[in-house]
N, C-alpha and C positions, 0 to 999 in steps of 0.2 A: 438435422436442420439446426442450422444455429439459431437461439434466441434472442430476442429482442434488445439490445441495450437500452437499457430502463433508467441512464442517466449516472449522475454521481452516488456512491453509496452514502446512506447517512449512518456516520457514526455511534457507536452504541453508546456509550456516553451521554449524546443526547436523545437518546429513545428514551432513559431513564426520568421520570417524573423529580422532584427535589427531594422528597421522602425517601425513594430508591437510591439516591443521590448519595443521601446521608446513613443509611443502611449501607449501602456499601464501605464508604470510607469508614464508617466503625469497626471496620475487620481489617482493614489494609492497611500496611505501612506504608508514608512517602518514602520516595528513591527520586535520587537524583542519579542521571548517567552521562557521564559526558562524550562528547564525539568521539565517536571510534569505538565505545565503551558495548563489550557483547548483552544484549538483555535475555536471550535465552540461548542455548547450544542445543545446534543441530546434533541427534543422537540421547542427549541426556532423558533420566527419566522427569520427568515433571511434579515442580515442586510449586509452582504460582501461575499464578495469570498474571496481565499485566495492563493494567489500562493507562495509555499515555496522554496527559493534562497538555503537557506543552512541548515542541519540537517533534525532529521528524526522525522515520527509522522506516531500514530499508529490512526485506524480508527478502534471505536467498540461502539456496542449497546447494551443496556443492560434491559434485561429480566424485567417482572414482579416480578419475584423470586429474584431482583439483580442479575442474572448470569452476567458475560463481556461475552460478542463473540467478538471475535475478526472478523473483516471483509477483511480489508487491511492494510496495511504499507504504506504509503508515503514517498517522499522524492524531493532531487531538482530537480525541476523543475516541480515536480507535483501540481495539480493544487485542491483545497479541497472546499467543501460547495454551486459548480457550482449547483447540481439537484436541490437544494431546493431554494437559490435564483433563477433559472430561471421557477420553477414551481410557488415560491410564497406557499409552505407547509410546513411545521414544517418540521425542519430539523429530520432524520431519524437514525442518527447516531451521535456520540462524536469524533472529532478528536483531539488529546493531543500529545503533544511533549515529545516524549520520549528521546530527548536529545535538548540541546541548540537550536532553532529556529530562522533563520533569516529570514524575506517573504517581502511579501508587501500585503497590502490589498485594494482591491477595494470596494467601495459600492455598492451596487444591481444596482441602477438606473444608476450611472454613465460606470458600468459593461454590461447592457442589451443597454445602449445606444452605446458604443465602438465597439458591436458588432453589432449592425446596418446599423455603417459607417465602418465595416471590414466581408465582405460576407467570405471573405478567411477563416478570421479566428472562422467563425463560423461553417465553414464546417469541420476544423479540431477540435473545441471543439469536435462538434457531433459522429468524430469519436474516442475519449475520452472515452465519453459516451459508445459507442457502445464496446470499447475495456474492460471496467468495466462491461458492461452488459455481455458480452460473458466470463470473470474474475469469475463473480457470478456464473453463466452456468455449465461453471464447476466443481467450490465450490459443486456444489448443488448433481453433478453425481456423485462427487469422496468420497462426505458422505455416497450415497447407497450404492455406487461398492466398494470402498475398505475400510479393514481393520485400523487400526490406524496405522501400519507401514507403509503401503501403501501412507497415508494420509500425513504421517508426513516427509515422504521421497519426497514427489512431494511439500511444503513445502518448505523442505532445498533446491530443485531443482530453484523454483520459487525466491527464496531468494540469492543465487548465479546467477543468470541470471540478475536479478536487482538489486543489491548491491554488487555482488563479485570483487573482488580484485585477482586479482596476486598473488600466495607466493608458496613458496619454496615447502610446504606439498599440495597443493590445489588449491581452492579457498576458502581466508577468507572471510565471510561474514561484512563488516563493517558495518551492521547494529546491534548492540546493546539489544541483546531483553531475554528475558527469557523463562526460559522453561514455566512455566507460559503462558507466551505470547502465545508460540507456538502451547501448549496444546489448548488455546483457538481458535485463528485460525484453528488449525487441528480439531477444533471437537472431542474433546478426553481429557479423565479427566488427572493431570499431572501426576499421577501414572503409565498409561498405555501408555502417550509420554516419560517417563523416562525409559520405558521398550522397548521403540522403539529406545529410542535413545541408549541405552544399546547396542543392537540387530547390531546396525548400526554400532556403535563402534567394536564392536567382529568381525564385516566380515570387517573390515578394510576402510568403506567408509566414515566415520564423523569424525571429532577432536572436543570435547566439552570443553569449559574453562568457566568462571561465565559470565553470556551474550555473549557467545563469541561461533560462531561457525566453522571449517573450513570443506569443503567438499573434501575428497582427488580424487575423481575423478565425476565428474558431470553426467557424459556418463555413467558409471555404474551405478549411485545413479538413474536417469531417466531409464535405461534398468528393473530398480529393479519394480518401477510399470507401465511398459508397459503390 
């Protein structure tokens, strides 16, 4: 049975109190990453975590065949590369900054030891964890059960709930991404998200520009794959 969607996730960054705030960054170094710039490698073993302050990054794996899947999007406050430092196994995924990056990085040891001496905050990683585990969950149902419109519409729904913006038509999505991207995240080749997004356009519920998307109504665009 699939579970409930329970809304946008909230960032771990701001689960943290300012004390936690500041506990942290006394173990991390700032980094800066620019677009395009890889912040962890799919396969490597794990040397930081990463929490990102400012701009955005995309999270994907990629096939035997080369294929990209896109998995998630990140952004501030999100937190990248915690499973595999705190398992200690080859990281499982790539995450890359798909525009300017400002973060901070911690190391594994100095990271597993912070949260040692911070129970609080390790209860709120775990429910992180659990909010990406149930993220996947439905990834997984929405490939069976719906179509590519379907897919690609809960999609833009998911992307205005965690990156929308205010505006006069909508909500613009300030996240940056391409149909590309999209196609890959939705599970759909970009022929058949370009005919989704077409679809969307004609009943009057998307505005599409080059990375640019805006949602004219969110409540409809969600009714659409209820």
């Amino acid at each position: 049975m699939l579970e409930p969607d329970t809304g946008p996730q909230q960032p771990f960054l701001t689960r943290l109190n300012a004390e936690e705030q500041v506990t942290l960054r006394s173990r991390a170094v700032a980094r800066h990453f620019a677009r395009g710039a890889t912040i962890v490698h799919q396969g490597e073993v794990p040397g930081r975590v990463v929490v990102i302050e400012r701009g955005y990054a995309k999270v994907a794996s990629t096939t035997e065949d080369g294929k990209e899947v896109v998995l998630a999007f990140r952004g501030p406050g999100d937190i990248v590369g915690e499973l595999a430092a705190l398992s200690g196994l080859p990281r499982s995924a790539t995450v890359r900054a798909i525009e300017p990056i400002d973060a901070v990085a911690v190391p594994v040891r100095d990271f597993e030891a912070w949260l040692e001496q911070q129970p609080r905050v390790a209860l709120e990683l775990l429910k992180v964890v659990i909010d990406r585990l149930r993220e996947a969950n439905r990834q997984q149902f929405e490939f069976a059960a719906y179509q590519t419109l379907g897919r690609v519409a809960r999609r833009l729904v998911e992307l205005a709930e965690r990156f929308g913006e205010p505006c006069d038509d909508g909500v613009r999505i300030s996240l940056r991404i391409s149909q590309e991207e999209l196609a890959g995240w939705a599970g759909a080749s970009r022929e058949a998200t370009s005919k989704a997004l077409h679809d969307l356009r004609e009943i009057g519920l998307v505005e599409t520009e080059r990375r640019r998307f805006t949602v004219r109504s969110v409540e409809r665009l969600r009714d659409l794959t209820a």
